[in-house]
C-alpha positions in Angstrom: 29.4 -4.8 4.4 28.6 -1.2 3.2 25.1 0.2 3.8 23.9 2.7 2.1 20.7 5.3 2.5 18.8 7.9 1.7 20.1 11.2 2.0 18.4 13.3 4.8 17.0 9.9 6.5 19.1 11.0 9.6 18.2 14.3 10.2 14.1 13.7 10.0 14.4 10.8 12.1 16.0 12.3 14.3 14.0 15.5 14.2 11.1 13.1 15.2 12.6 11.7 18.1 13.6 15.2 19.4 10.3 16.4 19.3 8.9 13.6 21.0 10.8 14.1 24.2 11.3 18.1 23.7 10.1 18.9 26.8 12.6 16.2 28.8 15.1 16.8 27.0 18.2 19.3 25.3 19.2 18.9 21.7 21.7 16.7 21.2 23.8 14.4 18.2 21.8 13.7 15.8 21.7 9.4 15.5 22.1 7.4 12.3 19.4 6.4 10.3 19.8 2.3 10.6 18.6 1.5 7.3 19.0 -2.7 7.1 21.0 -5.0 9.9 22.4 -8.4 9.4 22.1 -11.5 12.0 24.9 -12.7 14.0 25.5 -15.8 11.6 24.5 -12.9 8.5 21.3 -15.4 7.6 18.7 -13.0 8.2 19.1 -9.4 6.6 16.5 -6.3 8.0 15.9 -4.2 6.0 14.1 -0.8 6.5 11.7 1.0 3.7 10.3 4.3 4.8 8.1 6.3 2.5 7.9 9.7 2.5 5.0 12.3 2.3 7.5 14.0 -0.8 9.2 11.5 -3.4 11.8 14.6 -4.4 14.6 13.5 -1.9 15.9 16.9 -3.0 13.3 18.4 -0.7 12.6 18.7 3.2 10.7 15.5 3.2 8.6 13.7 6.6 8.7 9.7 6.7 4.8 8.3 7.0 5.6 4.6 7.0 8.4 2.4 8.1 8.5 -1.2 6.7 10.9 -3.8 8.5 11.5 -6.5 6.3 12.8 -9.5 7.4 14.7 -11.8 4.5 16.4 -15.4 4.3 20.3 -15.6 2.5 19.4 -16.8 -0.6 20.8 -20.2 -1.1 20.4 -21.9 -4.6 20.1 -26.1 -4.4 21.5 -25.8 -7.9 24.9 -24.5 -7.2 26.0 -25.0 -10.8 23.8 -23.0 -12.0 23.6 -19.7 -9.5 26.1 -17.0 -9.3 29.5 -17.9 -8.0 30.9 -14.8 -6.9 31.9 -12.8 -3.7 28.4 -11.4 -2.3 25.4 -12.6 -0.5 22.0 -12.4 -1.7 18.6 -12.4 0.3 15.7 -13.5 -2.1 12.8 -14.3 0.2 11.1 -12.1 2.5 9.8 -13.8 5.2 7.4 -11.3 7.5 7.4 -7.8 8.2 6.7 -5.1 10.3 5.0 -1.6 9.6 4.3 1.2 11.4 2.1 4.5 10.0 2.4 7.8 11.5 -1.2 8.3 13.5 -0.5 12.6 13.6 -0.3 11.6 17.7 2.5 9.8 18.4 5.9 10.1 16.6 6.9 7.5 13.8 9.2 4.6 14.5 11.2 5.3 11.4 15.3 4.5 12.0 16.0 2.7 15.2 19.0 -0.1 15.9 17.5 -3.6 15.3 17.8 -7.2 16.7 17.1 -9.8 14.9 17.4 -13.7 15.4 19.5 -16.1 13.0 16.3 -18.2 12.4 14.7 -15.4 11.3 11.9 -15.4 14.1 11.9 -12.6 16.5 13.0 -8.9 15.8 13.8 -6.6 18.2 13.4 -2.9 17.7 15.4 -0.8 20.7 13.6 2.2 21.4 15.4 5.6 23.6 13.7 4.0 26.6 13.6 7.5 28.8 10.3 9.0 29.9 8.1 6.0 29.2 9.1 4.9 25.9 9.9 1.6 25.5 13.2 0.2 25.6 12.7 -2.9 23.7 9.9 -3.7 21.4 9.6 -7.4 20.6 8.4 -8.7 17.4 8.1 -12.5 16.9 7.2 -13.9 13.2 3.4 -14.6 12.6 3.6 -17.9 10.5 6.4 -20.4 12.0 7.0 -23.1 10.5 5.7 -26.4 11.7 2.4 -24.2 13.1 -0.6 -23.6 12.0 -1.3 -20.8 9.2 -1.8 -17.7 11.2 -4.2 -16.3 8.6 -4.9 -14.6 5.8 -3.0 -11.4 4.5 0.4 -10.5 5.0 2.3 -11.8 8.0 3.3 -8.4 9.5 4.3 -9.8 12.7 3.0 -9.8 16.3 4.1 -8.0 19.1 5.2 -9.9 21.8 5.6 -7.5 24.6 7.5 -3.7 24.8 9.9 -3.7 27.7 10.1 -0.6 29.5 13.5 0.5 31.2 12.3 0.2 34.7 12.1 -3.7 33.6 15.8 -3.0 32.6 17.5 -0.6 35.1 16.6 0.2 38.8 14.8 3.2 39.3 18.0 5.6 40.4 19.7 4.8 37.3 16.8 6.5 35.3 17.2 10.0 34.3 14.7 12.4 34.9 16.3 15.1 32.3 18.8 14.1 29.2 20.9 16.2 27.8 24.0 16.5 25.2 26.0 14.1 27.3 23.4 11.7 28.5 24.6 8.0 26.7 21.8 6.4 25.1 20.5 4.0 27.5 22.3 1.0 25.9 25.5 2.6 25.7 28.4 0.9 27.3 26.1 -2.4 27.5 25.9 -5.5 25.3 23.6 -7.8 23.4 23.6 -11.3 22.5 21.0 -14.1 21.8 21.3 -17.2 23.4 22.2 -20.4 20.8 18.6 -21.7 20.7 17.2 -17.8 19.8 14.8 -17.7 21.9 16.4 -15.1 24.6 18.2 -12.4 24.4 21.1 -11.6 27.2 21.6 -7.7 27.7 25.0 -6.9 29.8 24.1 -3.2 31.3 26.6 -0.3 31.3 27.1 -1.6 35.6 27.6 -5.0 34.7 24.5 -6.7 36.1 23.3 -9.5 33.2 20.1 -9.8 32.4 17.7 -12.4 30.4 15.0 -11.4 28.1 12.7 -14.0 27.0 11.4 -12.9 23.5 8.8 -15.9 23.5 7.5 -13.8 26.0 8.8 -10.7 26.8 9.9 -11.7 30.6 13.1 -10.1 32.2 14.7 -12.0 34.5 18.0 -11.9 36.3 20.6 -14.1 35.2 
């Protein structure tokens, strides 16, 4: 499946992320701009929506809002009547979450997602060096079978942002980054468990960890 996105998209968001650890850190590849990202089973599609301070794409232009939308594959009960053909197609959108650049702390516009196959918890993986979080959890406001969460829309609820000293011993941790430094999650792996409800991280040494997202827990496997 081909993704396409807005020109530039790449370059601010990673201008922002640069800035944000300029003083830690050397200038190095600039990272993609993940703009939507499909469940292991492709039910649930993520998509991102930033909005810009400009709408001319033409120009240099500064995200202010990033909108993860979290949809359900569209499945028609009267087959006979939708369209047979050779795509998928996400029609409901389930919850969100948004984030709205403050002027003190740097937008979280374009990072690599995780997201459950019911549809429930999102992850968002953050560059985890010199305090950020590593993980940001996300769980779905409204689920089904409890009671209505409230009024408005369901834009999620945090459930807990892991930092990398929950992730990686303290020697492992950098104190300076620099054009070779891998991303933190480079070399490792990701997988949620059958039932969704944690998610198993493989690190770069081997060790195999267990991250609750009900809770936000890290545990040793």
């Amino acid at each position: 499946m081909t993704i396409l996105f807005q020109r530039g998209a790449a370059a601010l968001c990673a201008a922002c992320a640069v800035a944000a650890t300029a003083s830690h850190a050397h200038a190095g590849p600039l990272p993609p701009c993940i703009a939507a990202t499909l469940s292991a089973n492709n039910n649930i599609l993520v998509v991102n929506d930033l909005a810009y301070d400009d709408p001319d794409e033409t120009h240099a232009r500064i995200p202010r809002t990033s909108t993860f939308r979290v949809l359900q594959r569209y499945v028609d009960i009267n087959e006979g009547l939708r369209l047979n053909g050779p795509n998928a197609y996400w029609a409901h959108s389930l919850w969100s979450v948004v984030f709205t650049s403050s002027g003190k702390t740097p937008l979280i516009a374009c990072p690599y997602t995780l997201v459950t196959d019911d549809g429930e918890f999102l992850v968002l993986i953050g560059e985890g060096f010199f305090g950020g979080a590593a993980l940001s959890i996300y769980r779905r406001r409204d689920h089904p079978g409890e009671p209505f969460g409230g009024p408005g829309p369901d834009n999620g609820v945090l459930i807990r942002q892991v930092p990398l000293s929950d992730l990686w011993p303290p020697e492992h941790i950098p104190r300076m980054v620099n054009d070779h430094t891998p991303l933190w999650f480079a070399s490792g792996t990701f997988v949620f468990s059958p039932d969704n409800r944690t998610l198993i991280h493989k690190t770069r040494w081997g060790k195999t960890l267990e991250i609750n997202v009900e809770t936000g827990q890290v545990r040793d496997q």
